[in-house]
CHARMM-style PDB file with segment names, atoms N, HN, CA, C and O in Angstrom:
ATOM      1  N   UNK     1      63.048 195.001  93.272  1.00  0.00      PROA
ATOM      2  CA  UNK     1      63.047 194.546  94.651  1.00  0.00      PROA
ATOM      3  C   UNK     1      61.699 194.910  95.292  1.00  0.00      PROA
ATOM      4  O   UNK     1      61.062 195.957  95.171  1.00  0.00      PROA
ATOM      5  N   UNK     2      61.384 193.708  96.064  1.00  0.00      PROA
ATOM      6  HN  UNK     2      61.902 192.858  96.162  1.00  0.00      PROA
ATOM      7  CA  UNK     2      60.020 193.897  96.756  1.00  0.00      PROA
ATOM      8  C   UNK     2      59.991 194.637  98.275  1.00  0.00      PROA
ATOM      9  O   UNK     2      60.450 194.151  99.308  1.00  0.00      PROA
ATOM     10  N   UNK     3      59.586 195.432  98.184  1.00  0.00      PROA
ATOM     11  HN  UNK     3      59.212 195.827  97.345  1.00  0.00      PROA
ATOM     12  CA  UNK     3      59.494 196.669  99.885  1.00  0.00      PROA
ATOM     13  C   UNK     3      58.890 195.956 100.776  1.00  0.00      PROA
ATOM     14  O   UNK     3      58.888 194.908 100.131  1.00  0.00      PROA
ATOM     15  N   UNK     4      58.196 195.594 102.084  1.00  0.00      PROA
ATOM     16  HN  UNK     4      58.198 196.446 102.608  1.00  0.00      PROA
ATOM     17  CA  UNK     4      57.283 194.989 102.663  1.00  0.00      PROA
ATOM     18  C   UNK     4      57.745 196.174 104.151  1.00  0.00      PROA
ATOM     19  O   UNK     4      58.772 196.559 104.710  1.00  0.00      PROA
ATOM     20  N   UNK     5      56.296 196.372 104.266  1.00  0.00      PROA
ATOM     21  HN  UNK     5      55.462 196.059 103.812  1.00  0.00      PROA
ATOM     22  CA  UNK     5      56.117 197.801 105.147  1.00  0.00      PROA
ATOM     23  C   UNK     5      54.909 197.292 105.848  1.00  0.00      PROA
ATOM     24  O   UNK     5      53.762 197.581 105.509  1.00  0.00      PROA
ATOM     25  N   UNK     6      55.409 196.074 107.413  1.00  0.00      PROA
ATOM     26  HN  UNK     6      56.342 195.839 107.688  1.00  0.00      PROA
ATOM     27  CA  UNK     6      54.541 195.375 108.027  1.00  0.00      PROA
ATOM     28  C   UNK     6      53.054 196.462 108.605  1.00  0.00      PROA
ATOM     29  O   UNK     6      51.823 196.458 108.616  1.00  0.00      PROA
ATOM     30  N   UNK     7      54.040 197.159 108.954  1.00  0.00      PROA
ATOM     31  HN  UNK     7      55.040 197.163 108.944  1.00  0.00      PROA
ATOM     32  CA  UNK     7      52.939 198.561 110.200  1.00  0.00      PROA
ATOM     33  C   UNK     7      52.113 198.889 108.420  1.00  0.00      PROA
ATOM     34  O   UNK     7      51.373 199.825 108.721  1.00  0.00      PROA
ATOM     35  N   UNK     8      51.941 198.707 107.315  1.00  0.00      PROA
ATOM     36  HN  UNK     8      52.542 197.947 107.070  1.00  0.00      PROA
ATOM     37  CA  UNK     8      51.469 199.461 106.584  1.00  0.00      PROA
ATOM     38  C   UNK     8      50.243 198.284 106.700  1.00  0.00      PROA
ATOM     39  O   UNK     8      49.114 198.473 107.153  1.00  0.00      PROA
ATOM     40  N   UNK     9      50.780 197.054 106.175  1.00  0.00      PROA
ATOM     41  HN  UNK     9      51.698 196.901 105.807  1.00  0.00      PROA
ATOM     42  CA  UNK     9      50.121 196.049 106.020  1.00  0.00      PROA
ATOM     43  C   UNK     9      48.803 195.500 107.747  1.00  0.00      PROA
ATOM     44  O   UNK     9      47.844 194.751 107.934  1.00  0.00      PROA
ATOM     45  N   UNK    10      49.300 196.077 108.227  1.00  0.00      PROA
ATOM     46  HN  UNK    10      50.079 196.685 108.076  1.00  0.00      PROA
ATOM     47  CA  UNK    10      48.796 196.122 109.966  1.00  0.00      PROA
ATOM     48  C   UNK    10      47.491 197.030 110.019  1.00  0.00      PROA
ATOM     49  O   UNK    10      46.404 196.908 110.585  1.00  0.00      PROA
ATOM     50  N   UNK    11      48.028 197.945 109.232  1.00  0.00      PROA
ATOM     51  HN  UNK    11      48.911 198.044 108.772  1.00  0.00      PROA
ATOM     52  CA  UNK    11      47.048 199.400 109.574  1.00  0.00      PROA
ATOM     53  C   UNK    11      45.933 198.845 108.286  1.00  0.00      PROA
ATOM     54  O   UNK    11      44.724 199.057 108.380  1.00  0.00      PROA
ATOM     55  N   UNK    12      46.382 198.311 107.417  1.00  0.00      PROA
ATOM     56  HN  UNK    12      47.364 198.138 107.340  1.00  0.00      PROA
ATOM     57  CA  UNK    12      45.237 198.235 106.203  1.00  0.00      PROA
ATOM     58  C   UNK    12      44.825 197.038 106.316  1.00  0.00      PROA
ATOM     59  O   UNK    12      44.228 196.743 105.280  1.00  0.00      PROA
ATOM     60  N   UNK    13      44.845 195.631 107.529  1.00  0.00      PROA
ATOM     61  HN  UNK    13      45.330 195.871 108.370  1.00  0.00      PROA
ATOM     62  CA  UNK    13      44.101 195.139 108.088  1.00  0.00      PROA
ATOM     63  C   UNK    13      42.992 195.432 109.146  1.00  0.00      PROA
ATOM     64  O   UNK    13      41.907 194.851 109.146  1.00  0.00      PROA
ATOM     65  N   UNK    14      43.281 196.176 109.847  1.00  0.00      PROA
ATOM     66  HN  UNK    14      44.163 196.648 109.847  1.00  0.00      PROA
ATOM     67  CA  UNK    14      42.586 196.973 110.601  1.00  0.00      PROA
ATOM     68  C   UNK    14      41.197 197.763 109.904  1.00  0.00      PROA
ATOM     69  O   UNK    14      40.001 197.730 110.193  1.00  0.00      PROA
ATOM     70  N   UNK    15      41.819 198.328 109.071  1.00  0.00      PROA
ATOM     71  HN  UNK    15      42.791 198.355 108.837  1.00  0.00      PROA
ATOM     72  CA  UNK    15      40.972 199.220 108.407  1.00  0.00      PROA
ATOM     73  C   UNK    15      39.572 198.057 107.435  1.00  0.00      PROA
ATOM     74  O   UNK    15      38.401 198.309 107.152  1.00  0.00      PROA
ATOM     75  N   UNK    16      40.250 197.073 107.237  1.00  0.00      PROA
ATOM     76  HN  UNK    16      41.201 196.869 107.467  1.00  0.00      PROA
ATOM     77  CA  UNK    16      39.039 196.429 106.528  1.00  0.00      PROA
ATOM     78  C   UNK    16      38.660 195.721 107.789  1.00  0.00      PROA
ATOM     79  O   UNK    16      37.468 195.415 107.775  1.00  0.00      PROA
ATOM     80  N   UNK    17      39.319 195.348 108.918  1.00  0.00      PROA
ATOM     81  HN  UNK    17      40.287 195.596 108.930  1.00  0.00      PROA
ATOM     82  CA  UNK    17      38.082 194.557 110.134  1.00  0.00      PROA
ATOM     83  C   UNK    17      37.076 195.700 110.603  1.00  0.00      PROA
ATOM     84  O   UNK    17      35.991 195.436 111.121  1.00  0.00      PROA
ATOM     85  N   UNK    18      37.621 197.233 110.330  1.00  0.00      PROA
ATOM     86  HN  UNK    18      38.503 197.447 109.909  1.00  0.00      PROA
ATOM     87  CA  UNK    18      36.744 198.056 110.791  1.00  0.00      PROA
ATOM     88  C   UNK    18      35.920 197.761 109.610  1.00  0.00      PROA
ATOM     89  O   UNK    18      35.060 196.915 109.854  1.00  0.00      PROA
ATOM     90  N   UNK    19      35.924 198.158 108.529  1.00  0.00      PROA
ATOM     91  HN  UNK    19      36.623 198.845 108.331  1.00  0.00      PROA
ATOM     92  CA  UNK    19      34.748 198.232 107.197  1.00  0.00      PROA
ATOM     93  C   UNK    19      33.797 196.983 107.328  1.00  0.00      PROA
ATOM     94  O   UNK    19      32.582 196.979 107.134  1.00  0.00      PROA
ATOM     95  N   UNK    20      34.549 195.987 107.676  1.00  0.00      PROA
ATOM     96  HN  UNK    20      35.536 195.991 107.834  1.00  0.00      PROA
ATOM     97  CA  UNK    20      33.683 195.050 107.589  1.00  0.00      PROA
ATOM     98  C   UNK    20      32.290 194.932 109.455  1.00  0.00      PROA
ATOM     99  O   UNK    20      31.149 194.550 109.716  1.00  0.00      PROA
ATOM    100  N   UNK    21      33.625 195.628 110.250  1.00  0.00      PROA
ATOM    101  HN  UNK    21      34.552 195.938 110.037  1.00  0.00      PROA
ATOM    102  CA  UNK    21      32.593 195.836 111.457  1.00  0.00      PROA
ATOM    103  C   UNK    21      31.394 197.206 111.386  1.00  0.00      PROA
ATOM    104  O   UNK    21      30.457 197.447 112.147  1.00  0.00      PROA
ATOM    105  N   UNK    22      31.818 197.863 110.288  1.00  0.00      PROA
ATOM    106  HN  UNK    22      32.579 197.667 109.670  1.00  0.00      PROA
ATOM    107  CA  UNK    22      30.848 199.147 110.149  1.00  0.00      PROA
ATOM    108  C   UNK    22      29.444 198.408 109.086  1.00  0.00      PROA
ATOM    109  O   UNK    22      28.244 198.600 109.283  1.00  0.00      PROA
ATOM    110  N   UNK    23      29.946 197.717 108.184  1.00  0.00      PROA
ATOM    111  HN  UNK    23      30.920 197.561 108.024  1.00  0.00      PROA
ATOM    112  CA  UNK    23      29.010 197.111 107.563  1.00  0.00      PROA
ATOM    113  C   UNK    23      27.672 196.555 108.060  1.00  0.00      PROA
ATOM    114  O   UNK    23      26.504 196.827 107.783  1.00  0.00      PROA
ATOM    115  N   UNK    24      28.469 195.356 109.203  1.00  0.00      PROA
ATOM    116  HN  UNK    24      29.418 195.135 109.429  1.00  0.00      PROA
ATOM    117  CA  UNK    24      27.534 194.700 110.050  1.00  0.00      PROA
ATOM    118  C   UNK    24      26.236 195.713 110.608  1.00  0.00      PROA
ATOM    119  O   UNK    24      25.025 195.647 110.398  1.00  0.00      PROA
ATOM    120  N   UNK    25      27.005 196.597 111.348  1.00  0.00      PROA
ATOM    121  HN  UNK    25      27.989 196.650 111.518  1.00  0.00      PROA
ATOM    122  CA  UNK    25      25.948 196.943 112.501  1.00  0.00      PROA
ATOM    123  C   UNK    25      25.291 198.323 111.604  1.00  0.00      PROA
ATOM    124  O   UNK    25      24.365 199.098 111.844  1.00  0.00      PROA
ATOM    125  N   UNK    26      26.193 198.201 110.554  1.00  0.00      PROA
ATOM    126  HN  UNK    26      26.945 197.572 110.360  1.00  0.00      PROA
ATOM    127  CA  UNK    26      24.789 199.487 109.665  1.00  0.00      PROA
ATOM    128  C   UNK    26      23.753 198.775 108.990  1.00  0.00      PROA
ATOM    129  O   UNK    26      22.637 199.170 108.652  1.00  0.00      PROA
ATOM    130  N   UNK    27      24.196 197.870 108.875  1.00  0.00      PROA
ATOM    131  HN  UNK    27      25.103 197.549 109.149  1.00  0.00      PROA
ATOM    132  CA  UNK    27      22.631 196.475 108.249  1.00  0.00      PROA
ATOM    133  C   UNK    27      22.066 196.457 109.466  1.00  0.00      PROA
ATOM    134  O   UNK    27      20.871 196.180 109.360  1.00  0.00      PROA
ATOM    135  N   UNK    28      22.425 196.642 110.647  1.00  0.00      PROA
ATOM    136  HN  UNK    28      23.395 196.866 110.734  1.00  0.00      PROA
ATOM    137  CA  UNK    28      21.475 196.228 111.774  1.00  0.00      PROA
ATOM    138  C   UNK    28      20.491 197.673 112.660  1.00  0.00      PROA
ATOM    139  O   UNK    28      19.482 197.707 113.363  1.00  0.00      PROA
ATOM    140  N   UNK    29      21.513 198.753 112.104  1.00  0.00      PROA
ATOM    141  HN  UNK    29      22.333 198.725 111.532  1.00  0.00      PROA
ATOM    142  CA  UNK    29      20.396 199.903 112.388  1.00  0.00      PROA
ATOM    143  C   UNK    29      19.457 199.914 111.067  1.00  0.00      PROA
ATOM    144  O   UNK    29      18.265 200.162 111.247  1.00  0.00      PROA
ATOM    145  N   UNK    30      19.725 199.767 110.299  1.00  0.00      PROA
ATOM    146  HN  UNK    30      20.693 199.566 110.153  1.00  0.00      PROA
ATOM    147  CA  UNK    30      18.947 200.193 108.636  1.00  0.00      PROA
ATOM    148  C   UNK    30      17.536 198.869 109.006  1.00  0.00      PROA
ATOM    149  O   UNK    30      16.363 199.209 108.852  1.00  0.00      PROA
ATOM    150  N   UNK    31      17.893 197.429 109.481  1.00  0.00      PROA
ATOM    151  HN  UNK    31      18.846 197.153 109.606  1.00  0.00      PROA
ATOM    152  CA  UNK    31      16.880 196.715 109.461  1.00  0.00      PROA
ATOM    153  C   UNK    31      16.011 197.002 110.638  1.00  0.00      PROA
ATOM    154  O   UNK    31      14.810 197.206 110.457  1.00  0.00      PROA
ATOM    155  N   UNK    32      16.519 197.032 111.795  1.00  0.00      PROA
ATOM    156  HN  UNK    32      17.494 196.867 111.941  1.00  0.00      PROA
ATOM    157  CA  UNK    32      16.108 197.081 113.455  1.00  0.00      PROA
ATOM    158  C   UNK    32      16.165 198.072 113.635  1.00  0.00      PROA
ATOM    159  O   UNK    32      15.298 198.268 114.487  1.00  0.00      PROA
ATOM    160  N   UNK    33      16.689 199.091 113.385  1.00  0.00      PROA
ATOM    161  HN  UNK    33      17.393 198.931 112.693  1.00  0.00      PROA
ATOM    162  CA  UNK    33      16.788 200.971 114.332  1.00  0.00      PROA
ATOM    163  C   UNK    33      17.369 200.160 115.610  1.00  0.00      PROA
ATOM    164  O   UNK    33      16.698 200.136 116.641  1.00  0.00      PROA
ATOM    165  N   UNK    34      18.709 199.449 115.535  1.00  0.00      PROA
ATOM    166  HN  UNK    34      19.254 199.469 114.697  1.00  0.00      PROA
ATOM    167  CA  UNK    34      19.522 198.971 116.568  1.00  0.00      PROA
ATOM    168  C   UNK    34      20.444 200.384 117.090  1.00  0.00      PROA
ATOM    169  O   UNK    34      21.474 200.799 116.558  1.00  0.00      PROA
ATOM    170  N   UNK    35      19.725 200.974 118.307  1.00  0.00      PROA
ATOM    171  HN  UNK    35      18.888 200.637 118.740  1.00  0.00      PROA
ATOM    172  CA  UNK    35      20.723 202.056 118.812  1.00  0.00      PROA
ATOM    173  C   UNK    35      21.719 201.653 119.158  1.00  0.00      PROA
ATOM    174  O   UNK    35      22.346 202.666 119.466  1.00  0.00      PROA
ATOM    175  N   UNK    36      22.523 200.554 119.384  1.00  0.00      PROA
ATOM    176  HN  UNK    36      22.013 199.731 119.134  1.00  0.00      PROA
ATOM    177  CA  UNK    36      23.849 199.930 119.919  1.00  0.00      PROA
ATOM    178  C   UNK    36      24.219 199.902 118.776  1.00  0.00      PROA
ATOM    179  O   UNK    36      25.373 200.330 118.728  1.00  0.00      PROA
ATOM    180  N   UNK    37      23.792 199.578 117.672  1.00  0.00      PROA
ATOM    181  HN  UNK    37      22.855 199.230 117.711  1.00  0.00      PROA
ATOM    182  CA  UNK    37      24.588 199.027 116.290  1.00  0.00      PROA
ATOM    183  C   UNK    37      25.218 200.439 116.018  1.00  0.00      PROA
ATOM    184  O   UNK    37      26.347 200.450 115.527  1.00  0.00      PROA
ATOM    185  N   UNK    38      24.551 201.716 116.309  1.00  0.00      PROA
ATOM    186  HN  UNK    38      23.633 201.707 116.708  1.00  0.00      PROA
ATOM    187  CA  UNK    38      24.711 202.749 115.480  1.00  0.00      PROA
ATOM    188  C   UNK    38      25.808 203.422 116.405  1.00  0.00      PROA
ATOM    189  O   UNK    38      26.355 204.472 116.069  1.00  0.00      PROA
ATOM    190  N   UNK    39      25.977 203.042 117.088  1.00  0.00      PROA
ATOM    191  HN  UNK    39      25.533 202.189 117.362  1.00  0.00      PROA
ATOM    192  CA  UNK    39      27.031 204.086 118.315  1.00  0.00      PROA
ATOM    193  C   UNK    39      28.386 202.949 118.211  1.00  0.00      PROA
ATOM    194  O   UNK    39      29.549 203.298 118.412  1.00  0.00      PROA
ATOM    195  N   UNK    40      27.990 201.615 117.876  1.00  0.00      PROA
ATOM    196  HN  UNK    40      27.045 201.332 117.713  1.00  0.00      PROA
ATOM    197  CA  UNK    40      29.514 200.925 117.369  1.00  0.00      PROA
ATOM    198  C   UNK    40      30.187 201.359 115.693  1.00  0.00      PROA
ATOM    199  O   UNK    40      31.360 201.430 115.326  1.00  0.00      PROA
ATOM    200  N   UNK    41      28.886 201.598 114.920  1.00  0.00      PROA
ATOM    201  HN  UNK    41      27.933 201.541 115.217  1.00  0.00      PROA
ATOM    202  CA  UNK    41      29.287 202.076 113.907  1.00  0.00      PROA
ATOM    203  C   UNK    41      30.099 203.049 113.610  1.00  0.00      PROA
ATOM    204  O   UNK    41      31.086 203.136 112.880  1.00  0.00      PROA
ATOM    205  N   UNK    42      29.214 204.173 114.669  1.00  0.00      PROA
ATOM    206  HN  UNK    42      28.412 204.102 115.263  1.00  0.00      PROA
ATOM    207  CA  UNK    42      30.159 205.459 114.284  1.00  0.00      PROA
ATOM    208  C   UNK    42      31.277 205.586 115.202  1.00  0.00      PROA
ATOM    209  O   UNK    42      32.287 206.248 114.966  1.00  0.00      PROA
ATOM    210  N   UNK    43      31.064 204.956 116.206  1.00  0.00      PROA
ATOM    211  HN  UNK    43      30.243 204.418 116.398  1.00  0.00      PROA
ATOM    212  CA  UNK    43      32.844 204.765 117.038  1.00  0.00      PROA
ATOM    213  C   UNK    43      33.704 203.905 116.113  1.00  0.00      PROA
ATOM    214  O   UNK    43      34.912 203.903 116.349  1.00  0.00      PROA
ATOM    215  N   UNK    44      33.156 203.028 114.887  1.00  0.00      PROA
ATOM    216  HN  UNK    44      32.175 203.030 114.695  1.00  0.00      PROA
ATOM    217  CA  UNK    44      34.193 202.251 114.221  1.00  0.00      PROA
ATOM    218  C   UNK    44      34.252 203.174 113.084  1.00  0.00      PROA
ATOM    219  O   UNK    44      35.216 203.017 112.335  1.00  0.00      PROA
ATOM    220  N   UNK    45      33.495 204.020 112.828  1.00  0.00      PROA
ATOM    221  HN  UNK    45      32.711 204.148 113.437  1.00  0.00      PROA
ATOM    222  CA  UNK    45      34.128 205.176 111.388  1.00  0.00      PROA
ATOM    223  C   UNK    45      34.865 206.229 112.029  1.00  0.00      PROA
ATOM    224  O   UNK    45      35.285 207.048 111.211  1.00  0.00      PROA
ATOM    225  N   UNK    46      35.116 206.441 113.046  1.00  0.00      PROA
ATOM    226  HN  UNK    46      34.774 205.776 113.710  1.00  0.00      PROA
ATOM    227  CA  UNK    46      35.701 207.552 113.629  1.00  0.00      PROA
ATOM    228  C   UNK    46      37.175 206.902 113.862  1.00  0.00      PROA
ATOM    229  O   UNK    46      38.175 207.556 113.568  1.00  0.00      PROA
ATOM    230  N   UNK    47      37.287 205.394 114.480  1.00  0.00      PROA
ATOM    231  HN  UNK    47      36.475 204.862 114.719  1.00  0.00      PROA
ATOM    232  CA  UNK    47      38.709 205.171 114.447  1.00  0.00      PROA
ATOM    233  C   UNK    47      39.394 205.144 113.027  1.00  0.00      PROA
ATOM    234  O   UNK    47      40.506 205.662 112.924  1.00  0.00      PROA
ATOM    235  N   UNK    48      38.849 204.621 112.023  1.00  0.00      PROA
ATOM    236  HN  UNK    48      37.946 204.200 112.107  1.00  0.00      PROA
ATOM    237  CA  UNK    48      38.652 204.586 110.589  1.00  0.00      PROA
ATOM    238  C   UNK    48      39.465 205.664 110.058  1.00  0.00      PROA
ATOM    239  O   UNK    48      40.515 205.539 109.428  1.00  0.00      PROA
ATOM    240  N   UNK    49      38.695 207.047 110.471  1.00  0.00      PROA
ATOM    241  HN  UNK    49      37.842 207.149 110.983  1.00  0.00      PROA
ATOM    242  CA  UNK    49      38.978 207.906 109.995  1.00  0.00      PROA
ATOM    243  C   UNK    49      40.681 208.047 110.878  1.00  0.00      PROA
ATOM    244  O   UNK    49      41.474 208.246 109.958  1.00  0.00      PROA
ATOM    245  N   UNK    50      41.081 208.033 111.559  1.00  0.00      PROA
ATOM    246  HN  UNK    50      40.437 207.871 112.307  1.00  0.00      PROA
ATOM    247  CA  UNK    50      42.064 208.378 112.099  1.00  0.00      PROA
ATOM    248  C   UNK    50      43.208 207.216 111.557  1.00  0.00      PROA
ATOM    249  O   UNK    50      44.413 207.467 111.545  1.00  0.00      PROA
ATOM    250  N   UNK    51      42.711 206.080 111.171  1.00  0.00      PROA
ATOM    251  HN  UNK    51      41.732 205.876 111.182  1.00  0.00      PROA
ATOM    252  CA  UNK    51      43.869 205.521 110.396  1.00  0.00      PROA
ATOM    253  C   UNK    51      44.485 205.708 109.107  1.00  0.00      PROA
ATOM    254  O   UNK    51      45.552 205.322 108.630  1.00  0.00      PROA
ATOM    255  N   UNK    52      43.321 206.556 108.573  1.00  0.00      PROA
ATOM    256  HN  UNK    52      42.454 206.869 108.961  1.00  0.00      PROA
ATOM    257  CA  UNK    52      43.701 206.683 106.997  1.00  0.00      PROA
ATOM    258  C   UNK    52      44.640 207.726 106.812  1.00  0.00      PROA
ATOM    259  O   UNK    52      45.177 207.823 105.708  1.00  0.00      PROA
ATOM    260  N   UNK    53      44.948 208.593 107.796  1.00  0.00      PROA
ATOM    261  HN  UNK    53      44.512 208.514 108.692  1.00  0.00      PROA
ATOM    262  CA  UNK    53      45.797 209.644 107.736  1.00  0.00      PROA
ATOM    263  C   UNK    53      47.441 208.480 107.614  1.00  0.00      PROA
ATOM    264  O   UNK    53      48.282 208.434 106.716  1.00  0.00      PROA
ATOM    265  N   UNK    54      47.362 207.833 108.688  1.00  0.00      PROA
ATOM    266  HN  UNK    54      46.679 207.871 109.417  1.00  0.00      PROA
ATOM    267  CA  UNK    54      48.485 207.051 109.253  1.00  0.00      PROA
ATOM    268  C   UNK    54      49.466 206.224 108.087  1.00  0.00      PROA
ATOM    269  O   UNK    54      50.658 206.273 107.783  1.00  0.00      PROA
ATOM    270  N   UNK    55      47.874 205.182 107.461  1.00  0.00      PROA
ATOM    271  HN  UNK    55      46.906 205.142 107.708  1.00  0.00      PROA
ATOM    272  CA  UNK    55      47.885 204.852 106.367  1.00  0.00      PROA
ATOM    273  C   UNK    55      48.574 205.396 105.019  1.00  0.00      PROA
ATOM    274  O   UNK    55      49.450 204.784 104.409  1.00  0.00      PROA
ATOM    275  N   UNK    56      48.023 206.679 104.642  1.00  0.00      PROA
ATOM    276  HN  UNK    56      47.311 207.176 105.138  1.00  0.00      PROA
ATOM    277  CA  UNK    56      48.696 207.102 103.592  1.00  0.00      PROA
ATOM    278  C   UNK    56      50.030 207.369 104.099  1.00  0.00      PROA
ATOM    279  O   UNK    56      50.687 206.489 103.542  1.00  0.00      PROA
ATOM    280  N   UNK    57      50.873 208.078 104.850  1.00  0.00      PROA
ATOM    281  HN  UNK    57      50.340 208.792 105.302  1.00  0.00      PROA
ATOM    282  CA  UNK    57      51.923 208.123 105.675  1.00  0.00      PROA
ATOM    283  C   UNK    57      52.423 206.754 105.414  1.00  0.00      PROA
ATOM    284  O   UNK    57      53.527 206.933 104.899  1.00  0.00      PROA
ATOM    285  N   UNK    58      52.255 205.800 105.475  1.00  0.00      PROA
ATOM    286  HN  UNK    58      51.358 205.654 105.893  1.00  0.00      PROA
ATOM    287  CA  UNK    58      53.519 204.670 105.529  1.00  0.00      PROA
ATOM    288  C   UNK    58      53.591 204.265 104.286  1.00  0.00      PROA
ATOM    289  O   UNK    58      54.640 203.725 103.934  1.00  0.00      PROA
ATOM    290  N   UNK    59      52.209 204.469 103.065  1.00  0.00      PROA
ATOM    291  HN  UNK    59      51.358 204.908 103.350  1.00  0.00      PROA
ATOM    292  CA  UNK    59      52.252 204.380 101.740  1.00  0.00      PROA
ATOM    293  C   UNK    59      53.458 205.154 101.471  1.00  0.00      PROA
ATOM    294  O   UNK    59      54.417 204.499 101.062  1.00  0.00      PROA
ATOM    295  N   UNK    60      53.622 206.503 101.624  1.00  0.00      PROA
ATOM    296  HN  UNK    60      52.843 207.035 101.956  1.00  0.00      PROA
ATOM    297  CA  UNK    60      54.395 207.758 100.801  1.00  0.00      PROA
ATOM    298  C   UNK    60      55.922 206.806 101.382  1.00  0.00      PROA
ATOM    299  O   UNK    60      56.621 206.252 100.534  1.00  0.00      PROA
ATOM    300  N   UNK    61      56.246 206.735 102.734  1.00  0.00      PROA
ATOM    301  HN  UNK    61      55.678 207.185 103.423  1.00  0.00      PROA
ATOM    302  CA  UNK    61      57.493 206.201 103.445  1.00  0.00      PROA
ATOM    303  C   UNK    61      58.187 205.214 102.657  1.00  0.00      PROA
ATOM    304  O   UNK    61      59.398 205.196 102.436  1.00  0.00      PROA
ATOM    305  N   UNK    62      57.074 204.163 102.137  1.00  0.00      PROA
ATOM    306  HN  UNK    62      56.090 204.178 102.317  1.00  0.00      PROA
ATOM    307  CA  UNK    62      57.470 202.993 101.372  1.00  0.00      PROA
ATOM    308  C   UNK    62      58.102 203.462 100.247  1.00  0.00      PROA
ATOM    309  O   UNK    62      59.272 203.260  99.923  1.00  0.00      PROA
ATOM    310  N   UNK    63      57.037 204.275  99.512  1.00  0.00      PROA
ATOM    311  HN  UNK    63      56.086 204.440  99.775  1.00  0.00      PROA
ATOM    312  CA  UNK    63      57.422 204.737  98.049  1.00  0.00      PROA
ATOM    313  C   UNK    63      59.326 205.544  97.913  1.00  0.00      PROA
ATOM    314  O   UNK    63      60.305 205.451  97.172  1.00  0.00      PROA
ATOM    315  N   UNK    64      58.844 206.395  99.346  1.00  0.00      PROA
ATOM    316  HN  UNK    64      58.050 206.470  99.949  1.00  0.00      PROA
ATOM    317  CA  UNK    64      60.659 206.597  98.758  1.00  0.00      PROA
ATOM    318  C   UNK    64      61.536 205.984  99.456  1.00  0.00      PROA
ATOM    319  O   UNK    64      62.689 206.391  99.307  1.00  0.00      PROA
ATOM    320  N   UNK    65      61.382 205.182 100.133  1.00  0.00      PROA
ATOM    321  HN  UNK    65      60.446 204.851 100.255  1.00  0.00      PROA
ATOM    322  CA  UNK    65      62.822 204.030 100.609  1.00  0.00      PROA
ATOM    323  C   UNK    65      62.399 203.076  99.007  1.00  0.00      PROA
ATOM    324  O   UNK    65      63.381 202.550  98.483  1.00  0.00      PROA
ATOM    325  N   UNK    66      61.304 202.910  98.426  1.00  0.00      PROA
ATOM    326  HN  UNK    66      60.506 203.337  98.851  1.00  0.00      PROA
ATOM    327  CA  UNK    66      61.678 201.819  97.248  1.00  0.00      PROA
ATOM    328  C   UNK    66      62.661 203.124  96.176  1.00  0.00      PROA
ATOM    329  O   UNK    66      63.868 202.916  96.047  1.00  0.00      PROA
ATOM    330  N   UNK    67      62.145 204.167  95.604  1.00  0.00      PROA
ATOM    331  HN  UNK    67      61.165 204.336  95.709  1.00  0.00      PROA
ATOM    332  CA  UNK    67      62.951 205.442  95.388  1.00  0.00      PROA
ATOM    333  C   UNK    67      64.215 205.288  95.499  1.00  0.00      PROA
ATOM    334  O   UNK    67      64.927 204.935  94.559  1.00  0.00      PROA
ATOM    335  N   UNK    68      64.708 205.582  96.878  1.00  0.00      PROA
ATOM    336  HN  UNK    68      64.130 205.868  97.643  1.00  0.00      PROA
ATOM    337  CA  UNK    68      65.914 205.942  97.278  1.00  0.00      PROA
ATOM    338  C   UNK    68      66.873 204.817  96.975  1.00  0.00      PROA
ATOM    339  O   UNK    68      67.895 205.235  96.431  1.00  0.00      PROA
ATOM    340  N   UNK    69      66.837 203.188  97.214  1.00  0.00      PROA
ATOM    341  HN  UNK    69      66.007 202.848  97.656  1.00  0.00      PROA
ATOM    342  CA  UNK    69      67.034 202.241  96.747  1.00  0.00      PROA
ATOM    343  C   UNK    69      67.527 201.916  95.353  1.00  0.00      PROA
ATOM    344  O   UNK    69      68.594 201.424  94.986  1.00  0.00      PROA
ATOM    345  N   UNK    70      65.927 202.526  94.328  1.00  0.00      PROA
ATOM    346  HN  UNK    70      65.060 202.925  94.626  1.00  0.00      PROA
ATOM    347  CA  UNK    70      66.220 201.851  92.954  1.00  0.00      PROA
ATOM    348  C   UNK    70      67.113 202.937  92.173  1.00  0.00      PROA
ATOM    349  O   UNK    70      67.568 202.699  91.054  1.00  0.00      PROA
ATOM    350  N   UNK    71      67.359 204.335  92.960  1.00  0.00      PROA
ATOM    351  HN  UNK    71      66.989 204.528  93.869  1.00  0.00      PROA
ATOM    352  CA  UNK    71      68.014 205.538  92.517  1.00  0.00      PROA
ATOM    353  C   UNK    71      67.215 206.201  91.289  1.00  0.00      PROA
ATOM    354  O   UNK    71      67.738 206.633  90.262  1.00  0.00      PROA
ATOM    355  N   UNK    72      65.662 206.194  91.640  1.00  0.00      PROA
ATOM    356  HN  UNK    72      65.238 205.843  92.475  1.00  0.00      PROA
ATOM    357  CA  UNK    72      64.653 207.259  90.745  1.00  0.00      PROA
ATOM    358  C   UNK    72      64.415 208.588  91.401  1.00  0.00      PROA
ATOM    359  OT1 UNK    72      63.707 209.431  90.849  1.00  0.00      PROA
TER     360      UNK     72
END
């Protein structure tokens, strides 16, 4: 049986619009020394960081409702 754990799938969209928004504007301090690029960057690795806690948390949640379910 297949689990589907939306808030998991939510949070690990997020997390790649951030990667992909940290990407951008670190190509744009590294080419330009863009001081705006670099203060969105690290405000977008700092939310980053606070999802991955969240993230693993709904990973482990999933794992034992699939667990508790298949009776492993």
């Amino acid at each position: 049986m297949i689990y589907k754990n939306t808030n998991m799938m939510e949070i690990l969209q997020k997390m790649k619009s951030l990667m992909e928004q940290i990407s951008i504007d670190t190509d744009k301090v590294n080419r330009k020394g863009n001081y705006s690029a670099s203060v969105r960057a690290r405000r977008n690795a700092q939310e980053l960081k606070t999802l991955v806690p969240q993230f693993r948390k709904e990973i482990l949640e999933t794992i034992k409702k699939a667990k508790v379910h298949d009776g492993n």
